[in-house]
C-alpha positions as CSV (number, residue, x, y, z in Angstrom):
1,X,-65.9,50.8,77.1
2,X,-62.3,51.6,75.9
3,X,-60.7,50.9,79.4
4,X,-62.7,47.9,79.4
5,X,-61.0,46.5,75.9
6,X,-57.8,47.6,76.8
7,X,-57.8,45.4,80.5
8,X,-59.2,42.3,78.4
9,X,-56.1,43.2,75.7
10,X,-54.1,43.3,78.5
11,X,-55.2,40.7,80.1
12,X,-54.8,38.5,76.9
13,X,-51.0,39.6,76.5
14,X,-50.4,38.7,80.1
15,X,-51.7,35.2,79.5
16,X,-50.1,35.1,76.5
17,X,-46.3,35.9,77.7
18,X,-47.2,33.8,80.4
19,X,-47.8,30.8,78.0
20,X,-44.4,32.0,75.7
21,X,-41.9,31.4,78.7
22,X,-43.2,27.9,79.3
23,X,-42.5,27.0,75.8
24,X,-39.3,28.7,75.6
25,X,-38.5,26.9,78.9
26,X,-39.8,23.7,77.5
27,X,-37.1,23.8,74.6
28,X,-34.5,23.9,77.2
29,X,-35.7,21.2,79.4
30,X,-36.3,19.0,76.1
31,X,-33.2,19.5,74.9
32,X,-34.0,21.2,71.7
33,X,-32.2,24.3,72.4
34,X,-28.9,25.2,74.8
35,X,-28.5,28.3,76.7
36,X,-29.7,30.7,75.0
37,X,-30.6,29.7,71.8
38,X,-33.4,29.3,69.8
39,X,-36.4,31.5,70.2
40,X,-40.3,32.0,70.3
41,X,-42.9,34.3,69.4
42,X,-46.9,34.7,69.6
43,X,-50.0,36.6,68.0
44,X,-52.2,38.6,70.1
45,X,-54.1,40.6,67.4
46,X,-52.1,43.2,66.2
47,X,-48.5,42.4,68.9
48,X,-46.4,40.1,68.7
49,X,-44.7,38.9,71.5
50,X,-41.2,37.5,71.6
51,X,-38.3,36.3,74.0
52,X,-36.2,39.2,74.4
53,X,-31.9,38.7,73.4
54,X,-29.7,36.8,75.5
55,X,-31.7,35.9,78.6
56,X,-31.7,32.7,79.7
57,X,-35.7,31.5,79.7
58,X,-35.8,30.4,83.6
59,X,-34.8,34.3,84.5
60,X,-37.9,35.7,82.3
61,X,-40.8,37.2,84.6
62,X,-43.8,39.1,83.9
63,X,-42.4,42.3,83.5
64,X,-39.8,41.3,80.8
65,X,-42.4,40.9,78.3
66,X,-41.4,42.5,74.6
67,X,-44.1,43.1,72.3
68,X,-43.6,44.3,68.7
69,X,-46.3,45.1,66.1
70,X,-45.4,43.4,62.6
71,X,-42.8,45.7,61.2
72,X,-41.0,45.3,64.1
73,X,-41.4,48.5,66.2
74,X,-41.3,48.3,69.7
75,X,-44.8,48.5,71.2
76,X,-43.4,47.7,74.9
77,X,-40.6,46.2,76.7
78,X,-37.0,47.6,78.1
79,X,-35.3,44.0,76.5
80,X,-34.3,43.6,73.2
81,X,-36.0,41.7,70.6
82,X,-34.7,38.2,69.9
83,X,-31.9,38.8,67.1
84,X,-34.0,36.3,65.1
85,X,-37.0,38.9,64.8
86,X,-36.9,39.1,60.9
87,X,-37.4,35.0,60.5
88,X,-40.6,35.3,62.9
89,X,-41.6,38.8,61.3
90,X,-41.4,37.0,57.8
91,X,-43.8,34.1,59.4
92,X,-46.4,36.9,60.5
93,X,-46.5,38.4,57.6
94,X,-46.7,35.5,55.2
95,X,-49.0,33.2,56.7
96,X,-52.2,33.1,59.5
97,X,-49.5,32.1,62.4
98,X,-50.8,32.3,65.8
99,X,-47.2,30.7,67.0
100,X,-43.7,30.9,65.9
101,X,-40.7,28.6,67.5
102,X,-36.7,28.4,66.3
103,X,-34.4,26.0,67.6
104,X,-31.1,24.3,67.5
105,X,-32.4,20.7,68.0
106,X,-29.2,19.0,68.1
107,X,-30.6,15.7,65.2
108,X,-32.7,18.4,62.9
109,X,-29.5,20.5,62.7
110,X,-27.3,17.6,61.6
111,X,-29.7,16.2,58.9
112,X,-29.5,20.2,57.6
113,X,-26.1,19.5,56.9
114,X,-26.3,16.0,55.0
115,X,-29.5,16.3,52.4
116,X,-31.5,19.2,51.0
117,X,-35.0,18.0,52.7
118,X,-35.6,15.3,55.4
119,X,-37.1,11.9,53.6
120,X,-40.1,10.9,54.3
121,X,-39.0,8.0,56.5
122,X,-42.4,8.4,58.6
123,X,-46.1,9.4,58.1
124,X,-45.9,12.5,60.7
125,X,-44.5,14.4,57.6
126,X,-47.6,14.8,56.5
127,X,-48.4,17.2,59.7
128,X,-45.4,20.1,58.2
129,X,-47.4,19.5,54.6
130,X,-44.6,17.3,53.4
131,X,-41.2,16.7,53.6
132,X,-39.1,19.4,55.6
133,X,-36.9,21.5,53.1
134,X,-33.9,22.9,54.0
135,X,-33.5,27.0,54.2
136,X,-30.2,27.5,52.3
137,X,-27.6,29.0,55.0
138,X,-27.4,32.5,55.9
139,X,-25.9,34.6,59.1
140,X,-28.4,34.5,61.8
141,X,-30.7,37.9,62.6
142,X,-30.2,38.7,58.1
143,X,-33.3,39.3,56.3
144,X,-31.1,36.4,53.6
145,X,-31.9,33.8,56.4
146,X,-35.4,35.1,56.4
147,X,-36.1,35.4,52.9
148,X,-34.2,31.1,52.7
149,X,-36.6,29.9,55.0
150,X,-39.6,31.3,53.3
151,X,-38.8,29.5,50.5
152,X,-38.2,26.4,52.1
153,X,-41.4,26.8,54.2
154,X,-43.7,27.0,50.7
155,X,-46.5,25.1,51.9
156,X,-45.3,24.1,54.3
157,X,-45.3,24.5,58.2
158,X,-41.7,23.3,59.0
159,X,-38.2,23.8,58.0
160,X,-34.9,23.4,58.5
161,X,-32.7,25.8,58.6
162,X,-28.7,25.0,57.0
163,X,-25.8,24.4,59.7
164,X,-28.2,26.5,62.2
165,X,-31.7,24.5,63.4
166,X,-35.5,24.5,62.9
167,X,-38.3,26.9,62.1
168,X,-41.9,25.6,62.5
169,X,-44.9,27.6,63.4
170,X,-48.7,26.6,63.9
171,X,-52.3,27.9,64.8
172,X,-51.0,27.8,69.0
173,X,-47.7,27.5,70.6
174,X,-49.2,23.7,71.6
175,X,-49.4,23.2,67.6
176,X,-46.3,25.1,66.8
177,X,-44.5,22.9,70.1
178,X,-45.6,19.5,68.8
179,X,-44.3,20.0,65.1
180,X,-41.1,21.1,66.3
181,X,-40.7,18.3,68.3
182,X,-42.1,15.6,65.3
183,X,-39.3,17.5,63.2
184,X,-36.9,16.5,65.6
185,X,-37.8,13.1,66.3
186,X,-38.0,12.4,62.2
187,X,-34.9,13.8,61.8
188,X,-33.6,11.2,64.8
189,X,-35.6,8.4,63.3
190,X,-34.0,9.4,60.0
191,X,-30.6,9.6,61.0
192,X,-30.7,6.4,63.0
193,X,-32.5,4.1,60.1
194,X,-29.4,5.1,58.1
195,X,-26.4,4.6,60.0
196,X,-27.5,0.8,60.0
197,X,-24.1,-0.4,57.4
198,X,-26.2,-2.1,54.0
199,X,-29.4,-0.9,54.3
200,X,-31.4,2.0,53.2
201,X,-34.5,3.5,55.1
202,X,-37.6,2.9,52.8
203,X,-39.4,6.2,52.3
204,X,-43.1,7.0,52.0
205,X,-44.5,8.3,48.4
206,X,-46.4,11.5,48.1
207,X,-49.4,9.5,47.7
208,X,-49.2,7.6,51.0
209,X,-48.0,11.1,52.4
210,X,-51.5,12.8,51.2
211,X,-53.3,9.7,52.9
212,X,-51.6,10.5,56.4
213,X,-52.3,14.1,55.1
214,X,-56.4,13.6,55.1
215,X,-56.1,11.2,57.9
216,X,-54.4,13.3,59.9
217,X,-56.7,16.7,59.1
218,X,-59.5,14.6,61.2
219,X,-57.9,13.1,64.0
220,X,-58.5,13.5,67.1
221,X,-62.5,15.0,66.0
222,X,-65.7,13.7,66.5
């Protein structure tokens, strides 16, 4: 019966690395991150996977998986641990994550710069829990950085992260995926509305942001 747990746990990690390299590949080919920046992690009970340092995403196989249990030891792998590991630890261990992904989208790092939080300039806000704060800046891989985006990711399931990128996490890597990418697109939509010379971008209230909220918690249900 043990044998027989430990090929389904392995079986599960397998699929699960498997599913971590798309995404991480999907970042490239989306634009969201360049080389190799950015990273991404995933729950499988107890280990959490993550893209290892400095490999570019189309080189990683099956056998470059890293695992890590949630203080950070090394449960397998020969790579190294992203150099991000405390902002995804910090995720683990605060919330119910299942899915944890960091980038360098090239619109959501430029509003970091300009405002403390993205404005509500569209309804999607309501999927991060509200307007996406900005972490105050810290050197990458620092528990600072970590400890700035907790903060800034107080309910909330998206950040930005100062002169450095996003943080957004979700139930799966799909979930985790698609609010990166909203976080982007806002922070395009955002950016665009405002370069327009005399006009300013209306913004949604937090009432009309709690409507999408309850809208949004049903759709796509029967």
């Amino acid at each position: 019966m043990t044998e027989q747990r430990d090929e389904v746990r392995q079986d599960a990690v397998e699929r699960a690395w498997g599913e971590l390299v798309a995404a991480a590949r999907r970042t490239v080919t989306d634009g969201l991150v360049v080389g190799t920046s950015g990273n991404v992690s995933v729950r499988v009970g107890g280990t959490i996977l993550v893209t290892p340092s400095g490999v570019p995403y189309d080189r990683l196989g099956p056998r470059d998986a890293v695992g890590v249990d949630r203080d950070g030891n090394r449960l397998f792998g020969d790579l190294a641990p992203t150099s991000e590991l405390p902002m995804h630890l910090a995720v683990y261990r605060t919330t119910d994550a299942g899915a944890v992904i960091h980038t360098h989208a090239v619109h959501a790092t430029a509003v970091s710069t300009l405002v403390p939080e993205l404005p509500p300039v569209h309804y999607m806000a309501a999927a991060l829990g509200g307007p996406a704060r900005v972490a105050r800046y810290a050197p990458y891989g620092s528990d600072e950085l970590a400890e700035n985006m907790l903060r800034a990711l107080r309910d909330r399931t998206g950040c930005l992260l100062q002169n450095h990128g996003t943080v957004t996490y979700g139930d799966t890597l799909d979930q985790a995926y698609d609010r990166t990418a909203q976080l982007e697109w806002m922070s395009r939509l955002w950016l665009t509305a405002s370069a327009i010379p005399g006009h300013t971008p209306t913004l949604l209230s937090a009432g009309q942001l709690r409507e999408a909220e309850d809208r949004l918690r049903g759709y796509g249900r029967q």
